[in-house]
LUMMIPA-934017 format. One record per residue (C-alpha): residue number from 1; residue in one letter; z, y, x. Coordinates in pm, 1 decimal. Layout:
BEGIN
<site lumlo="NUM" voba="A" c3="Z" c2="Y" c1="X"/>
...
This chain:
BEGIN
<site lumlo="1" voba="X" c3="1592.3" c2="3340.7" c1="-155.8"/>
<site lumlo="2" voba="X" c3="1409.4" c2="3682.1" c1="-152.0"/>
<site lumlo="3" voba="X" c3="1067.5" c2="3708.0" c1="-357.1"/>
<site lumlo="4" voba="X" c3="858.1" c2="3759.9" c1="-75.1"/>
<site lumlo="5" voba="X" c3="944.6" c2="3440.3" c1="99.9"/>
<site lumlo="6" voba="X" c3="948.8" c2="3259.8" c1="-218.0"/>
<site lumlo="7" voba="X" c3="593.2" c2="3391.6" c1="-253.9"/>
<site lumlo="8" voba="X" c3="457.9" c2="3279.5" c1="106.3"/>
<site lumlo="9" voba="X" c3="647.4" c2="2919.2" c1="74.4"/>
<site lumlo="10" voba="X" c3="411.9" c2="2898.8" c1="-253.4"/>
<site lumlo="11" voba="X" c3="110.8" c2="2987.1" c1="-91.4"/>
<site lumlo="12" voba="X" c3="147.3" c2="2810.2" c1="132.9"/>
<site lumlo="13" voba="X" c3="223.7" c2="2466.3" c1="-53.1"/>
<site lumlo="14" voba="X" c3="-61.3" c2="2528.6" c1="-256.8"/>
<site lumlo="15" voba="X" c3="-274.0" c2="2497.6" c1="48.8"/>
<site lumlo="16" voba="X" c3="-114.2" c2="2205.1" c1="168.8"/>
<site lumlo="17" voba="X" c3="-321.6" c2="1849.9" c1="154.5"/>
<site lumlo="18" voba="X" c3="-95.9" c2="1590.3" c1="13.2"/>
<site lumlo="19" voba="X" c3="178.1" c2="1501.8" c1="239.7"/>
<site lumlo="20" voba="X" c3="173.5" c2="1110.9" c1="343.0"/>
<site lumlo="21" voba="X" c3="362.7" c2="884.9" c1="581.0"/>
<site lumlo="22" voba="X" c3="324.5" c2="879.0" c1="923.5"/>
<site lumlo="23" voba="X" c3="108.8" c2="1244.9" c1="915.5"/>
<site lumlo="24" voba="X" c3="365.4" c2="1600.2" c1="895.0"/>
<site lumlo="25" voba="X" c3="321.9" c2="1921.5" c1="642.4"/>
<site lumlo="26" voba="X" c3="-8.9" c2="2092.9" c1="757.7"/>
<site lumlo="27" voba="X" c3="177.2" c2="2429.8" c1="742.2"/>
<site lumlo="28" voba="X" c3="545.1" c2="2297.8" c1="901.6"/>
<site lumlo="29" voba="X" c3="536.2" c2="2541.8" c1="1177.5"/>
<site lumlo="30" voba="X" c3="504.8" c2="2843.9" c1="956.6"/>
<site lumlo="31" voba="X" c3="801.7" c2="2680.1" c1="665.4"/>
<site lumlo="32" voba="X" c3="1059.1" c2="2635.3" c1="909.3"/>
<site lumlo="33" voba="X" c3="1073.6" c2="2986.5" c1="1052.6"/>
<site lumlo="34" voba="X" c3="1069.9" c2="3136.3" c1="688.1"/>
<site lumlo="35" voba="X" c3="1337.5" c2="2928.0" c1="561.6"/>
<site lumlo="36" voba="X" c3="1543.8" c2="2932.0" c1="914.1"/>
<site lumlo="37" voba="X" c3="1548.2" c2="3366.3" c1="971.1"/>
<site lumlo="38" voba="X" c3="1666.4" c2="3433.8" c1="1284.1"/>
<site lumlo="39" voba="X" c3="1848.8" c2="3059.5" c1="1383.8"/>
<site lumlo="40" voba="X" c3="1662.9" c2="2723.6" c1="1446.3"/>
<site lumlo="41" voba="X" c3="1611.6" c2="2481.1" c1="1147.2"/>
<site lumlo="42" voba="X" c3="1711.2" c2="2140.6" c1="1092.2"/>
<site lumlo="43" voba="X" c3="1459.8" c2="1886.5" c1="897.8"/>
<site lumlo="44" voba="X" c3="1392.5" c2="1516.3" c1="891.7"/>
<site lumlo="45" voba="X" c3="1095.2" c2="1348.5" c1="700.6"/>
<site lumlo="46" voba="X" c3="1212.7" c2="1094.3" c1="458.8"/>
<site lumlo="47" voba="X" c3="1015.4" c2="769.2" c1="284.3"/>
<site lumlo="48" voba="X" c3="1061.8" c2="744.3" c1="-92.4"/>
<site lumlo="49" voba="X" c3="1041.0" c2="418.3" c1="-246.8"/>
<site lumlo="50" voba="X" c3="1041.1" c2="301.4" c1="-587.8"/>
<site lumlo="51" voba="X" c3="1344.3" c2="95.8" c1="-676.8"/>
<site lumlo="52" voba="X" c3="1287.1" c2="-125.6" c1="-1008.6"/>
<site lumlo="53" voba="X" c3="1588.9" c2="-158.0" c1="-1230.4"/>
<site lumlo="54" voba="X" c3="1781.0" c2="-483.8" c1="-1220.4"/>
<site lumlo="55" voba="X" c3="1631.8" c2="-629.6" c1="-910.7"/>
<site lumlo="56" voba="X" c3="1715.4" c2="-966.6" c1="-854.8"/>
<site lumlo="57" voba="X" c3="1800.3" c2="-1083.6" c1="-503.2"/>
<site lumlo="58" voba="X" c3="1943.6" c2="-1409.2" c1="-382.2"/>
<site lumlo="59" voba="X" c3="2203.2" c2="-1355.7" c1="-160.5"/>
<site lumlo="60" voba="X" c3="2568.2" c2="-1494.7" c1="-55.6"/>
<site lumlo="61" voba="X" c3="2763.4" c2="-1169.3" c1="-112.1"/>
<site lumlo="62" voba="X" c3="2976.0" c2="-1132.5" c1="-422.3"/>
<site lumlo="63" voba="X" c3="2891.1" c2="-764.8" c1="-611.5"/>
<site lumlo="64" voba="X" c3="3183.0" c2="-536.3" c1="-694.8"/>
<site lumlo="65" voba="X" c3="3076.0" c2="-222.7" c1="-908.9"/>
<site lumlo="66" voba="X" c3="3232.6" c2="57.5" c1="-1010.5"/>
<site lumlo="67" voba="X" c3="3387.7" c2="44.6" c1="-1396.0"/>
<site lumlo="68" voba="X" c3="3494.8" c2="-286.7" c1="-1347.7"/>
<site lumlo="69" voba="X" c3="3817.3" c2="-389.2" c1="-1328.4"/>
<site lumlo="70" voba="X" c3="3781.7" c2="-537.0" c1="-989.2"/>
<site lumlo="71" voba="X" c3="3609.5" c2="-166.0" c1="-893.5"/>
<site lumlo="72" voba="X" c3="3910.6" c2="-23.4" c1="-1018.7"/>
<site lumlo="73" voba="X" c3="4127.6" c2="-207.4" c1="-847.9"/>
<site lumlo="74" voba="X" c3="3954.8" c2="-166.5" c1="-539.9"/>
<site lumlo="75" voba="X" c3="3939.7" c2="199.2" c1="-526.9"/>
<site lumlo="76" voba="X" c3="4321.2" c2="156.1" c1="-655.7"/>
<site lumlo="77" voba="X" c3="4414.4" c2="-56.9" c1="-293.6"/>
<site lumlo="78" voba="X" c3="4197.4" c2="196.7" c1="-83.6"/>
<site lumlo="79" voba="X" c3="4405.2" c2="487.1" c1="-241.5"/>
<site lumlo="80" voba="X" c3="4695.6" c2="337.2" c1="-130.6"/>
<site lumlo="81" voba="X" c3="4576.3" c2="179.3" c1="219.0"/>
<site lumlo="82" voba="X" c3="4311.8" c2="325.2" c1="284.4"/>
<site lumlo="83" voba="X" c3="3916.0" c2="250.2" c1="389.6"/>
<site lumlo="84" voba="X" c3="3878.0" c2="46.6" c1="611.2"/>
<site lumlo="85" voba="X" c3="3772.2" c2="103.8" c1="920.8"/>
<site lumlo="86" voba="X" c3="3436.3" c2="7.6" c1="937.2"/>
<site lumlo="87" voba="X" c3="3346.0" c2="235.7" c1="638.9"/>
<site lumlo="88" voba="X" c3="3555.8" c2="478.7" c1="736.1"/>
<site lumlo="89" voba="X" c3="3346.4" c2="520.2" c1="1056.5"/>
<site lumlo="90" voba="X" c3="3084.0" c2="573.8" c1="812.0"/>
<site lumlo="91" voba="X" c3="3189.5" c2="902.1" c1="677.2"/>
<site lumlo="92" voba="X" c3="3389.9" c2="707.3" c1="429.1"/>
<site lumlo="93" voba="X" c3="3694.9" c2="860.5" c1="428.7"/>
<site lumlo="94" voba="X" c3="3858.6" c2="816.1" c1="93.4"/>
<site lumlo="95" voba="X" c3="3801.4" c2="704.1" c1="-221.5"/>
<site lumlo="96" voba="X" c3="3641.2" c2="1033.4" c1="-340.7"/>
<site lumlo="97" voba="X" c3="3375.2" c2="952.2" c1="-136.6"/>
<site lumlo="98" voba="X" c3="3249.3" c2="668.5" c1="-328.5"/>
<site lumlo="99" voba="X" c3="3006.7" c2="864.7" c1="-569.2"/>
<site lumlo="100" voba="X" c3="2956.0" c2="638.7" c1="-877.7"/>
<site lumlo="101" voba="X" c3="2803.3" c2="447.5" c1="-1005.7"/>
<site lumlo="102" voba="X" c3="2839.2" c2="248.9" c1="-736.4"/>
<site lumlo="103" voba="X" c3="2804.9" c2="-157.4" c1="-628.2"/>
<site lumlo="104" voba="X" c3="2979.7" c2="-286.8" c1="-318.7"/>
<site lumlo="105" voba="X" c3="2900.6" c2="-611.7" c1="-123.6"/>
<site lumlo="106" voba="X" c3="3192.8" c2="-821.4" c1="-2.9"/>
<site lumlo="107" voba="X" c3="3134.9" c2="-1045.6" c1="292.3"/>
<site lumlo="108" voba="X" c3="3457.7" c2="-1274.0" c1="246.8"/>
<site lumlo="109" voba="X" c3="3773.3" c2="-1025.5" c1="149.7"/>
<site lumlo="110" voba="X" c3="3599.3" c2="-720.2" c1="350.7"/>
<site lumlo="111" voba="X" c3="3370.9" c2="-481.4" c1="231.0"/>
<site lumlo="112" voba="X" c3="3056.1" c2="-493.6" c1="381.6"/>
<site lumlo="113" voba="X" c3="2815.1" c2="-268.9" c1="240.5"/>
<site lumlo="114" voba="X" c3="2807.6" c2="-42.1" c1="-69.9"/>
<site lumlo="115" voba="X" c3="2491.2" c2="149.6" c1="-251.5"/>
<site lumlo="116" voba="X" c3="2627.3" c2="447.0" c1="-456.2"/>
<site lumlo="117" voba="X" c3="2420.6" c2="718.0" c1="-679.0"/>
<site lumlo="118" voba="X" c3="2346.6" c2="1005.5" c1="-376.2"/>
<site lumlo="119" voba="X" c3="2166.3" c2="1224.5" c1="-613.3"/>
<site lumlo="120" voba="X" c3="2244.0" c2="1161.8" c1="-1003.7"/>
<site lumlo="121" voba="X" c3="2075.3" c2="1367.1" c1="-1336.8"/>
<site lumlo="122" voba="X" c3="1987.7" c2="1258.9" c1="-1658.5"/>
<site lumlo="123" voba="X" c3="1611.8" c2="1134.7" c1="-1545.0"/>
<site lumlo="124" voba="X" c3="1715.8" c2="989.6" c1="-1226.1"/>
<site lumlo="125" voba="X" c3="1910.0" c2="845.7" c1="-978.4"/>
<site lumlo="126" voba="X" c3="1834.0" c2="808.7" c1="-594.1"/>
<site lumlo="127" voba="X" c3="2013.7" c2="530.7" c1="-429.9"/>
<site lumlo="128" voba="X" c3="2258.7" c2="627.8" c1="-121.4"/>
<site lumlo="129" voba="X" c3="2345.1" c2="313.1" c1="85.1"/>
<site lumlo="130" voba="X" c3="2587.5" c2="230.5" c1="402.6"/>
<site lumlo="131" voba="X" c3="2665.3" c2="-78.0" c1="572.2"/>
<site lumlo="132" voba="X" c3="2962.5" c2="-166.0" c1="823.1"/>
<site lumlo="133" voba="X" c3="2814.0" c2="-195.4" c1="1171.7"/>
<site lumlo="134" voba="X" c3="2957.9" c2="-531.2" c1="1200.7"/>
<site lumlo="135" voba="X" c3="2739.1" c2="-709.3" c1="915.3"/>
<site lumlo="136" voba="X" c3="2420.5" c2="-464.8" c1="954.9"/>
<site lumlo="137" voba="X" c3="2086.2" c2="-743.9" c1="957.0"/>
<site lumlo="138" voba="X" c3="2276.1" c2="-999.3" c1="683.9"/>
<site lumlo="139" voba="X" c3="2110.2" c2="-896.2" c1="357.7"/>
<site lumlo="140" voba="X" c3="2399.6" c2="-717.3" c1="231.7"/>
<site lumlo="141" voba="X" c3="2205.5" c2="-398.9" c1="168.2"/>
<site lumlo="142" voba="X" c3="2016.2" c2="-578.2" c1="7.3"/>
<site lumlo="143" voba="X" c3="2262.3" c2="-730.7" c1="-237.3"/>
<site lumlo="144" voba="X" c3="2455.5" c2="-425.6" c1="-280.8"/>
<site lumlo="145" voba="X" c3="2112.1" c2="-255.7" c1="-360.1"/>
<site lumlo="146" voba="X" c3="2005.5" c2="-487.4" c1="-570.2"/>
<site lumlo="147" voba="X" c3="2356.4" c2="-506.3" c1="-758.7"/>
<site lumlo="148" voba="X" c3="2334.3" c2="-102.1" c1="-794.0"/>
<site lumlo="149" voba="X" c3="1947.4" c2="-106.4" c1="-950.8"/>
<site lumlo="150" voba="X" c3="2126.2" c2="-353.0" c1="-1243.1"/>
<site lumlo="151" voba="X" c3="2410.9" c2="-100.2" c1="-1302.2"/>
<site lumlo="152" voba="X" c3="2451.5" c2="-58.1" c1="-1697.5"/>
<site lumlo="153" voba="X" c3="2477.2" c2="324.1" c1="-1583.0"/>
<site lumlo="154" voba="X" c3="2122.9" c2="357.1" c1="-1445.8"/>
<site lumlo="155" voba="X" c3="1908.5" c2="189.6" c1="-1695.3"/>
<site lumlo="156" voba="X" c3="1758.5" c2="526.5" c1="-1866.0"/>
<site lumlo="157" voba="X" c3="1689.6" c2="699.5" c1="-1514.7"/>
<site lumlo="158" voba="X" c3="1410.0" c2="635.9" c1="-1317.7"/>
<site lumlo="159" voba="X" c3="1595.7" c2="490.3" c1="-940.5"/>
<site lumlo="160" voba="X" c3="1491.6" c2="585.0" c1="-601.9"/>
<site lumlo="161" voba="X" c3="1507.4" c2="422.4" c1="-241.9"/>
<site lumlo="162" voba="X" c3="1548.5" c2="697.0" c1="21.4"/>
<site lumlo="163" voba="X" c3="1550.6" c2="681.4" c1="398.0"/>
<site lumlo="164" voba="X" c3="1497.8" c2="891.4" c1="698.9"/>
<site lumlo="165" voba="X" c3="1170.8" c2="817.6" c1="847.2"/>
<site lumlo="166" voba="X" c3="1322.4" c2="699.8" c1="1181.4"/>
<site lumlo="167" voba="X" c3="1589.4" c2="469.3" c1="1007.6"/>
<site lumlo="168" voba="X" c3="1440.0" c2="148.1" c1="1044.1"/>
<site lumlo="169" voba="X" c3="1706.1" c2="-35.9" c1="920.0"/>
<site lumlo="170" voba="X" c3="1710.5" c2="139.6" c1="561.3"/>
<site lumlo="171" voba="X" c3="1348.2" c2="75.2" c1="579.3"/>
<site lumlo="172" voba="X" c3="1391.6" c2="-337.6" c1="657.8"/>
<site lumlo="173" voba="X" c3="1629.7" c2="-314.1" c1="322.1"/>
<site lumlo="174" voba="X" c3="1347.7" c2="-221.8" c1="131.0"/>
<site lumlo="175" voba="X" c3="1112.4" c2="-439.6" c1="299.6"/>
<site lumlo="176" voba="X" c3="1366.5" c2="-766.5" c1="209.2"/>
<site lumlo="177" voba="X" c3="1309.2" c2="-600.1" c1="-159.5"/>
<site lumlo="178" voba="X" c3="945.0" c2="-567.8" c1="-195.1"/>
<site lumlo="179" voba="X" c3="1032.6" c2="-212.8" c1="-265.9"/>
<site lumlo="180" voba="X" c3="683.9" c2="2.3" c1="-299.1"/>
<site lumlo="181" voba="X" c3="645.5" c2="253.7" c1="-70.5"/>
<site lumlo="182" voba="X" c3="602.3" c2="628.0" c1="-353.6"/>
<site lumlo="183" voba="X" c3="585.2" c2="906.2" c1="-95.7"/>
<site lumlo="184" voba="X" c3="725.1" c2="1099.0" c1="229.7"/>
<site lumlo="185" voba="X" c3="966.9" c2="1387.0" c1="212.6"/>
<site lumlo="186" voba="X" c3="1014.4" c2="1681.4" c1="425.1"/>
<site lumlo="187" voba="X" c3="1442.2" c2="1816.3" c1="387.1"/>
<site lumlo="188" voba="X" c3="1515.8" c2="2150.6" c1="515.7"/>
<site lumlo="189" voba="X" c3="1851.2" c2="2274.7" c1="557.5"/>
C-alpha cells in the first residue's frame, strides 16, 4: 500500500469514535474509495463474539474432530468418494478444504455441520462454521461449535465467533451458546 494512503487510512481511524453494532465507520465513505482506486469496493460488517474454551452443550449429535482416528478416517472416505453433496454445495469441495483443527457434527451416518479454525496463529483462533442446508435450525452448529471450542489444539489461543452482520443464522448459533457479543468488524477487500 503506498505511504500516503497508509497515512490518510491512519488519520482517519484515529478520528473515528469506536465502532459498535448496528451504527457504520464514521469515515466509511472516504476508506472505501482509498482502498478501492479506480474500481468499486466490496465490504460487509461482521459481529465478533467471544467463544469460551470447552463449551459444553447438550445436544444429540455425535462430535468427530480432526486427529482422531475417526477424523482420519473420515477425511480418508471423502478422499476416496468424495464430499458429499450437501457440503460440497457449501464450497466444500475436497478434503483440503477442511482447515484444522476442526470438529464435525454427524446427524445419523451424514455429516451435518462442521466448525473448523478460519483464521489460526499462536494467540488465537477464530471459529469458521457451515451447516448442510438440510439440518440448518437443529442445534448442530451448535454442537459442532461447541465440540471445536474443547479441541486439545485451541486451549492456549484466545477463540473467536465470527459472522456477517446480516447472517442471522450464525448469529442464532451464538445465541443457543450464550456467546457474548465483543465487537463489530468492518472487511474490505
Amino acid at each position: 500500500m503506498p505511504e500516503d494512503i497508509a497515512e490518510e487510512l491512519e488519520r482517519l481511524v484515529a478520528d473515528e469514535p469506536p465502532f459498535t453494532h448496528p451504527g457504520i465507520p464514521k469515515h466509511l465513505g472516504r476508506y472505501l474509495p482509498l482502498l478501492g482506486g479506480s474500481g468499486p469496493v466490496k465490504y460487509n460488517f461482521g459481529l465478533i463474539y467471544e467463544l469460551p474454551h470447552a463449551l459444553a452443550y447438550e445436544g444429540r449429535a455425535r462430535l468427530i474432530e480432526s486427529g482422531t482416528g475417526e477424523g482420519r478416517e473420515l477425511t480418508r472416505t471423502w478422499a476416496a468418494n468424495g464430499v458429499p453433496q450437501g457440503l460440497f454445495d457449501l464450497g466444500f469441495h475436497d478434503v483440503t478444504d477442511l482447515w484444522e483443527p476442526w470438529c464435525a457434527a454427524a446427524a445419523g451416518d451424514e455429516i451435518a455441520s462442521i466448525a473448523f479454525a478460519a483464521r489460526l496463529s499462536d494467540a488465537g483462533a477464530e471459529l469458521g462454521l457451515v451447516t448442510a442446508k438440510a439440518f440448518r435450525g437443529q442445534g448442530l452448529g451448535a454442537a459442532a461449535t461447541a465440540g471445536w471450542s474443547r479441541l486439545p489444539e485451541l486451549r492456549s489461543r484466545t477463540l473467536f465467533y465470527s459472522t456477517d452482520r446480516e447472517n442471522h443464522a450464525s448469529q442464532r448459533v451464538a445465541a443457543r451458546l450464550g456467546l457474548r457479543l465483543r465487537g463489530a468488524s468492518l472487511r474490505v477487500g
